[in-house]
N, C-alpha and C positions, 0 to 999 in steps of 0.2 A: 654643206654637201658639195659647192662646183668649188670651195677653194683643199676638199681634198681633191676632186675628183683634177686637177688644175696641178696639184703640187705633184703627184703621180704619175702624171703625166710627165710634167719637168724633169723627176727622178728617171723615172722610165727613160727621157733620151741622154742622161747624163750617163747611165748603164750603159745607152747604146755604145757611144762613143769610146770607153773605156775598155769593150768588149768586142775590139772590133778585129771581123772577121771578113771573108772575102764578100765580096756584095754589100755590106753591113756600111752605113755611113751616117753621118750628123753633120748639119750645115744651117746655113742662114739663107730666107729667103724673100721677096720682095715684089710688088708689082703694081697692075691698076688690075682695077675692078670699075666694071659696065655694069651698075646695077639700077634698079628699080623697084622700091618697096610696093608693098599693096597699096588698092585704092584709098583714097582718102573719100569721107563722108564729113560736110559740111557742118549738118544738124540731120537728125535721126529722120527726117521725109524727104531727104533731097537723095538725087541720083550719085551716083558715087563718081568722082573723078579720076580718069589711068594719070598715070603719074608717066612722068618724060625724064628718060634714063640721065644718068651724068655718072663722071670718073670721079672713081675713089682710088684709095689706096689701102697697100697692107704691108706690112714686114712681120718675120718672126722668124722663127725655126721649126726643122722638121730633123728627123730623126728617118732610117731606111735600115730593115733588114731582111737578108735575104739577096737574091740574083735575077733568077728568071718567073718566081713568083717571088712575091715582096708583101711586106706591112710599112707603110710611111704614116705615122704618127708623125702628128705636125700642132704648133703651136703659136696664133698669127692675130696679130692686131689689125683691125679693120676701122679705116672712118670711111663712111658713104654718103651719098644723098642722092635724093630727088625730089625731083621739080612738080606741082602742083599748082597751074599758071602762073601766078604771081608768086607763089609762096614755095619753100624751100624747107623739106624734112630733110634734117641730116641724122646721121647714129654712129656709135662707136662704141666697139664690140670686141669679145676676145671670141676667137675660133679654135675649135681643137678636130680639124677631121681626122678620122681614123682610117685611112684607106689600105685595100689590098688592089696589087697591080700584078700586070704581069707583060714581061716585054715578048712583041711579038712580032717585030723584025727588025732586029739590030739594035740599034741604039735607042727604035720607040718602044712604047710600052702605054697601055692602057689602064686604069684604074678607077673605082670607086669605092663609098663608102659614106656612112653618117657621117654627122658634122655636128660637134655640140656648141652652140652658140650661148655668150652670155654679155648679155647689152650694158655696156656700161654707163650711157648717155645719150639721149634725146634729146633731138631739141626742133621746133618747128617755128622759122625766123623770128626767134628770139625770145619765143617763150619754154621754158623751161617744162621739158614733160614729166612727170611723176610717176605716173599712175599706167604703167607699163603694166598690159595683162598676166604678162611671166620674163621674168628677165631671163630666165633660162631654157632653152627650146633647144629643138636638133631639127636637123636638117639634111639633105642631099649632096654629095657632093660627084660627080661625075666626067671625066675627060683623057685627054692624049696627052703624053710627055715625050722627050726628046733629051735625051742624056748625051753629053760626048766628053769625056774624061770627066772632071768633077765639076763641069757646069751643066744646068737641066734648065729647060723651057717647058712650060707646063701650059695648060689652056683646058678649061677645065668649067664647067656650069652646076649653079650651087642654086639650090630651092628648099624653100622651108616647108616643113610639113605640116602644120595646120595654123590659120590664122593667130596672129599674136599683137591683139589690137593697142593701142596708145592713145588714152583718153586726155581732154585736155577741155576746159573751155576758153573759147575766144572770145576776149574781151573787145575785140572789134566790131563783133556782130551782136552783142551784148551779153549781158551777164547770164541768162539761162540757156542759151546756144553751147549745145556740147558735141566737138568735133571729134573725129575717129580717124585713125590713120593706122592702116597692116601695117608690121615693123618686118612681118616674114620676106626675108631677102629672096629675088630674083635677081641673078646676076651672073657676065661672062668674067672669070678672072685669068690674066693672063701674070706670069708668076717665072723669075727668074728665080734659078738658085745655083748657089755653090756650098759644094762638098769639104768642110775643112780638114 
């Protein structure tokens, strides 16, 4: 199901581009991400730990139709991480938000819209996570753009909609010890793009 819903998408901004009209564009786009996963749980009676934000990254493409309202379909690899004192969850994920915008004085413009999220890889220093609760999730995505000729600044906050836990046990604390860590993303992205 996400490697059609995935290739449809692709299709969908290869149209774009081919079909293009005034407002209408396809471009490449790139940035950092301020993010911070869910809490992480040690073993099932302990308090849960806030995880301490760090920079990711993402690149992909997005696709734009339309002028003063818009649809940007977009298509964007993400690796993230955060910190859990000592220890270090990171993830790497393909993003597909589907946003409607709409410019609303000059060159800015505001937008939202879902975010379908699907994780390609976990990892919590060094051990390999498996047992992801759903690799496929959606999400929020929310913020302001800034367009001026065919480059755009974007800034923009993305939150998952309900818990997407990642089970694991830690052979450090022993062998029945089974830790839990949200995979549901909190995070600020800031996002360059050009228009080809």
């Amino acid at each position: 199901m996400q490697k059609l819903v995935i290739s449809t998408f692709v299709l969908a901004l290869l149209c774009f581009n081919v079909n293009a009209q005034d407002g209408t564009s396809f471009g490449i786009k790139a940035g950092l991400n301020y993010n911070a996963n869910g809490d992480y749980f040690e073993s099932i009676g302990d308090n849960a730990q806030n995880p301490d934000r760090n920079i990711g990254y993402h690149v992909g493409v997005f696709g734009k139709i339309g002028n003063r309202l818009f649809f940007r379909p977009e298509l964007v690899y993400t690796a993230t991480k955060s910190s859990y004192d000592s220890d270090d969850f990171s993830m790497k994920k393909i993003d597909a938000p589907l946003l409607i915008g709409a410019k609303v004085l000059g060159p800015v413009s505001v937008f939202a819209g879902p975010s379908l999220q699907y994780i390609l890889d976990t990892e919590f220093d060094g051990i390999d996570i498996n047992d992801v609760e759903n690799d496929f999730s959606i999400g929020l995505n929310f913020g302001i753009g800034l367009n001026i000729n065919k480059v755009g600044i974007d800034l923009r906050y993305e939150r998952g909609f309900s818990d997407n836990e990642a089970i694991f046990i830690d052979n450090n604390l022993g062998n029945s010890v089974v830790s839990r860590v949200d995979t549901r993303p909190d995070q600020l992205i800031l996002s360059l793009s050009l228009a080809l």
